[in-house]
C-alpha positions, 0 to 999 in steps of 0.5 A, spaced: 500 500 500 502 505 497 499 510 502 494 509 509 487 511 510 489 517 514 494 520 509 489 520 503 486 527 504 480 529 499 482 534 493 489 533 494 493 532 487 495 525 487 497 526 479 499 530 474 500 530 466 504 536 464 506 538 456 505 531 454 507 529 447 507 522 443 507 521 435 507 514 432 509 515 425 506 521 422 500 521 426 500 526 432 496 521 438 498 526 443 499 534 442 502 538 449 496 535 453 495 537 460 491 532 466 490 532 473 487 527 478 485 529 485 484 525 490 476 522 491 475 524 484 473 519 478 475 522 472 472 520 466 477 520 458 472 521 452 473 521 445 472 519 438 478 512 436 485 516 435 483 521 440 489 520 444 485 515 451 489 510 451 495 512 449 496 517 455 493 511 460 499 507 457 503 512 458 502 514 465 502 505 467 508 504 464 506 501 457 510 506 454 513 512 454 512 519 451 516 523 447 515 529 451 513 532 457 514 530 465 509 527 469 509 526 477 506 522 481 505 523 490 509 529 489 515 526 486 517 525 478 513 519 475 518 515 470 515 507 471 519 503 467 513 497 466 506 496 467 509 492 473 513 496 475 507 502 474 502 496 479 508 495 484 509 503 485 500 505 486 498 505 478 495 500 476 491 499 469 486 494 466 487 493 459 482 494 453 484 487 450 486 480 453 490 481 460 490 474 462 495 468 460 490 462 457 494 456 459 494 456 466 489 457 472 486 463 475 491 464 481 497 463 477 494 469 472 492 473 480 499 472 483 503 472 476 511 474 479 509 473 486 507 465 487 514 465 491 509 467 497 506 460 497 513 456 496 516 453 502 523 449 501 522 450 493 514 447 493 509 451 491 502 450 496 497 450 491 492 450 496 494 456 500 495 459 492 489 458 491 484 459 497 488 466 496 486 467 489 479 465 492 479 470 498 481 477 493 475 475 488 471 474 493 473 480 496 470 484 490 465 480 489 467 474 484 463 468 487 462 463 481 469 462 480 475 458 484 482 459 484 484 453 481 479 454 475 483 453 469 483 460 465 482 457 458 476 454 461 473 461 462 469 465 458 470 473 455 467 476 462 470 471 466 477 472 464 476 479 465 474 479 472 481 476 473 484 481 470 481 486 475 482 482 480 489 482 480 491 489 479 486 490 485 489 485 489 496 490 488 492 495 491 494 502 487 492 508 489 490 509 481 486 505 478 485 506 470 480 502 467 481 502 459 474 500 456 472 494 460 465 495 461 464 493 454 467 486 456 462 486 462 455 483 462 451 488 468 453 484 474 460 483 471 459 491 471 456 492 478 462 488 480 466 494 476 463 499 478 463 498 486 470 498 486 470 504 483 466 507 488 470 504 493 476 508 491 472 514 490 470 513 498 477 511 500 480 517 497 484 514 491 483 516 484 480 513 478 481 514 470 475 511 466 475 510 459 468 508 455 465 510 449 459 510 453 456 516 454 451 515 459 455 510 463 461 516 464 456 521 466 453 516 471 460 514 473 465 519 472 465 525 478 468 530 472 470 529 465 476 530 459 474 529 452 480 529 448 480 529 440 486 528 435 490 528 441 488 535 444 485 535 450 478 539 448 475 540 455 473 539 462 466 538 464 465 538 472 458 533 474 454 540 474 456 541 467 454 533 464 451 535 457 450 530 452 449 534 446 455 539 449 460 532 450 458 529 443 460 536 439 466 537 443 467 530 441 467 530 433 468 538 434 461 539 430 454 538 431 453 531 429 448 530 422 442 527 422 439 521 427 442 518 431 438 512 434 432 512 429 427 517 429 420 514 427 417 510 433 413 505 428 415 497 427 415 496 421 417 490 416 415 486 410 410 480 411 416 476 409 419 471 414 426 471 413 428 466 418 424 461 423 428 459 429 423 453 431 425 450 438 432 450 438 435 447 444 443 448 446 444 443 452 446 449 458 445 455 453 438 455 450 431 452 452 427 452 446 427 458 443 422 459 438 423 466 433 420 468 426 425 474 424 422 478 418 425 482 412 426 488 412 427 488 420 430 490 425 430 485 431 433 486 437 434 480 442 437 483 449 439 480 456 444 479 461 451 476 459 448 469 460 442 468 457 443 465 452 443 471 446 450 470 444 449 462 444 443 463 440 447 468 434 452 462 434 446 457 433 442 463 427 449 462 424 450 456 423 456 457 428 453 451 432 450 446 432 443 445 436 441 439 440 434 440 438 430 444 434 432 447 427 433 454 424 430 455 417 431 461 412 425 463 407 427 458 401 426 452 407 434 451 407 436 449 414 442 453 416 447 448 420 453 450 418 457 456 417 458 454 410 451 454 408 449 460 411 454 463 408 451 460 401 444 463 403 447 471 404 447 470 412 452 474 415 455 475 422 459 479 427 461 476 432 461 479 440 468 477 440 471 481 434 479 480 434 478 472 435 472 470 431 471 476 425 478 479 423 485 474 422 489 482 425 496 480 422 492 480 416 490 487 412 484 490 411 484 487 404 485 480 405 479 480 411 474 484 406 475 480 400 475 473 404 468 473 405 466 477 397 469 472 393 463 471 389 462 478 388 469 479 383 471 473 382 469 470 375 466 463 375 467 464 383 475 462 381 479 467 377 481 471 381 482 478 378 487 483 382 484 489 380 477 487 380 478 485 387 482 491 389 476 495 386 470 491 390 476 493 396 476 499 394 468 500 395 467 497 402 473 502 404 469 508 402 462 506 403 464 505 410 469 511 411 474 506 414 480 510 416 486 506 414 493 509 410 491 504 404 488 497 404 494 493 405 495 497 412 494 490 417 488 491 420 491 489 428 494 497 427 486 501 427 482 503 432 477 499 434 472 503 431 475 502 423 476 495 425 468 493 426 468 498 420 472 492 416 467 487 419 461 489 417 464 491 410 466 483 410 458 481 409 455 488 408 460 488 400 457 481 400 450 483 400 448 478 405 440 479 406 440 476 414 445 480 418 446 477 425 450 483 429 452 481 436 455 486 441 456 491 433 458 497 437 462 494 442 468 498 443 467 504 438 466 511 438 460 515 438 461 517 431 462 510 428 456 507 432 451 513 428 454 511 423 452 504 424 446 505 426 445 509 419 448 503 416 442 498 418 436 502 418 438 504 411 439 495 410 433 495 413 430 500 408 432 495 403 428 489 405 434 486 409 433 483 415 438 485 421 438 481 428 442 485 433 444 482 439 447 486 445 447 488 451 445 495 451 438 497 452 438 504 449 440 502 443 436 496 443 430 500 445 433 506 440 433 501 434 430 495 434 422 494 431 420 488 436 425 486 442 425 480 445 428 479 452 431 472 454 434 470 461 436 463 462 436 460 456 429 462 455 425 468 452 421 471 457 418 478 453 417 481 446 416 488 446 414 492 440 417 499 439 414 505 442 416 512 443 414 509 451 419 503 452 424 505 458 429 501 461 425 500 467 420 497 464 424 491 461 429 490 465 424 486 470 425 481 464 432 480 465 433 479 471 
């Protein structure tokens, strides 16, 4: 413990960021910023991708070093030579991608560098190793999982919560949360978010990063929009204005809807897709689903209700032990392949790992999907005809790369998402499922993104959004179905009326 209770005094300044300047190539990520943290105060980062977020909390935690400017940290100058060295001197931060080491157990990932505390004679107590790793989840709220669980084992939120729980277990006075509430299903953030107001109520200090404006402005106690690496403003909690954060954000009122702005379902007679009892042993309980074309239907629940089972099984992804998924030609989808031949397409929750190949290049992830759309006879593979069908998907979705060989492992988070929906939309997929679309992206793409499906639904295409956001379930879907355990529990129909609290009984 860097300090004890009694030291820590509210309002003290616990760390400042002064003329801070970083460049990768000809890209300016940070412009002469200037940042401060108070003791008891949560501080939110906003900003569009690129904006300059995580470059500056890389920077304070020790993942790299700026090219210019001085930091100081209790008073004294802050140079941390790692992420480790960062966490062992009272600044720890949960990372925006995976934290964790798959191949071995959760209390070897929580006390990674440390295990020699349980070693006695050179032998390791596993036991002791493990009843501790038990004690420091539990102590912020982790029940359902053990210290001797493999982490290969766990899913995406499991694997998360760990990695909380062992930059928790060092106790830093700072705590930099770098998009990780997207990787949370609401119990999973409830558990974040306690934390959070521990610190606040400790006198520590917290830097919370998100893309999601109503989360930031419930949490944060103040608030820096950043963008194209200047820091633009700072709002107080009094001063929280949507509208005035997301200008100062892109720097310009922002065009057209954002979610949609009629509060009519509408959609075409046609049933594009039939889900008739399918039933995933553990997952689904036999669900029953029409999607028609030219909807848009939202499916919402908790992490763990089976929504992200049931896109898998839409897809062909996986197979159900009961029941069947039947497009409007009466073929039934029961792979991937012959989704794929029948114009469905999807994006997965998990965007690195299941929709993009990162180490290869915009190009290659767009053209892979879209070969029947350049290639002649499906076989002769012309390079300029596919650099052109490239070329249209790049443009009509304004994805921001150097050119289209730039590895897509080096976009933001936002033009990565952007390259996926470019796979299946330059494809002229007719179904789309999309789990968790907006995941991980700014303000500005996700309009952009919310345009691109109420335009697909203007053309008869069926889109089926999965997500665990209820504003943008309510803001976009025509009918939205509610699951919990496996199960649908309620359909709502769109209306001007629909409100959280009327739904969330459903899920929970």
């Amino acid at each position: 413990m860097v300090s004890s209770a009694a030291e820590r005094k509210k309002g003290e300044i616990l760390l400042t960021v002064s003329k801070m300047k970083k460049t990768f190539g000809p890209v300016t990520a940070l412009n002469d910023v200037d940042l401060e943290l108070k003791r008891g105060d949560v501080l939110g980062l906003i900003g569009e991708n690129g904006s300059g977020k995580s470059t500056i909390s890389s920077i304070i935690a020790g993942m790299q070093k700026a090219d210019h400017g001085d930091m100081t940290f209790l008073g004294k100058k802050w140079e941390p030579q790692s992420m480790l060295d960062a966490l062992e001197k009272g600044i720890g931060m949960i990372v925006q991608e995976s934290g964790t080491i798959a191949g071995v157990t959760v209390s070897e990932n929580i006390f990674l560098g440390e295990i020699d505390q349980f070693s006695k004679f050179g032998l390791v107590s596993r036991k002791k190793m493990n009843e501790a790793a038990d004690s420091v989840l539990r102590s912020i709220g982790v029940e359902n999982v053990s210290g001797n669980t493999m982490m290969m084992s766990l899913d995406f939120q499991a694997r998360k919560l760990i990695e909380i729980a062992k930059v928790i277990n060092k106790d830093p006075e700072v705590l930099i949360v770098d998009e990780t509430t997207t990787a949370l299903s609401q119990e999973g953030r409830k558990v974040l978010y306690n934390i959070v107001d521990r610190y606040r109520n400790e006198n520590r200090a917290v830097v919370f990063i998100s893309h999601d404006l109503d989360e930031i402005m419930e949490v944060c106690d103040t608030l820096t929009v950043l963008r194209d690496g200047n820091m633009i403003r700072t709002f107080e909690k009094s001063e929280f204005d949507p509208d005035a954060i997301r200008t100062s954000m892109i720097g310009r009122e922002m065009q057209g809807d954002y979610y949609r702005s009629d509060f009519t379902p509408s959609w075409d007679e046609a049933v594009s897709m039939k889900v008739s009892g399918v039933t995933v042993n553990g997952h689904l309980h036999g669900i029953d689903l029409e999607v028609h074309s030219g909807e848009i239907l939202g499916i919402g629940g908790l992490s763990h209700c089976g929504m992200h089972t049931l896109g898998k099984v839409m897809f062909g992804a996986v197979t159900p032990d009961k029941g069947s998924v039947v497009i409007k030609d009466g073929t039934e989808v029961r792979s991937e392949v012959v989704a794929m031949k029948n114009k469905l397409g999807y994006v997965s929750k998990d965007r690195d790992n299941e929709s993009l190949i990162l180490t290869a290049s915009v190009k290659d992830n767009i053209a892979v999907a879209g070969m029947e759309q350049y290639a002649i006879n499906n076989f002769l593979i012309l390079d300029g005809r596919e650099k052109k069908y490239v070329d249209e998907q790049i443009g009509s979705l304004s994805v921001k790369c150097s050119n289209r060989n730039q590895t897509v492992q080096t976009l933001s988070g936002g033009n990565k998402q952007k390259v996926v929906f470019g796979k299946w939309v330059g494809r002229g997929s007719e179904i789309l499922i999309l789990d968790c679309p907006t995941r991980g992206v700014d303000i500005g793409v996700k309009q952009a993104m919310y345009q691109l499906m109420v335009r697909l639904k203007r053309e008869g295409k069926s889109i089926i959004m999965i997500s665990e956001e209820l504003p943008e379930l309510i803001g976009m879907s025509d009918r939205l179905v509610i699951m919990k355990d496996g199960r649908i529990t309620k359909e709502f129909l769109r209306s001007p009326d629909l409100s959280d609290a009327e739904i969330i009984g459903y899920m929970i």
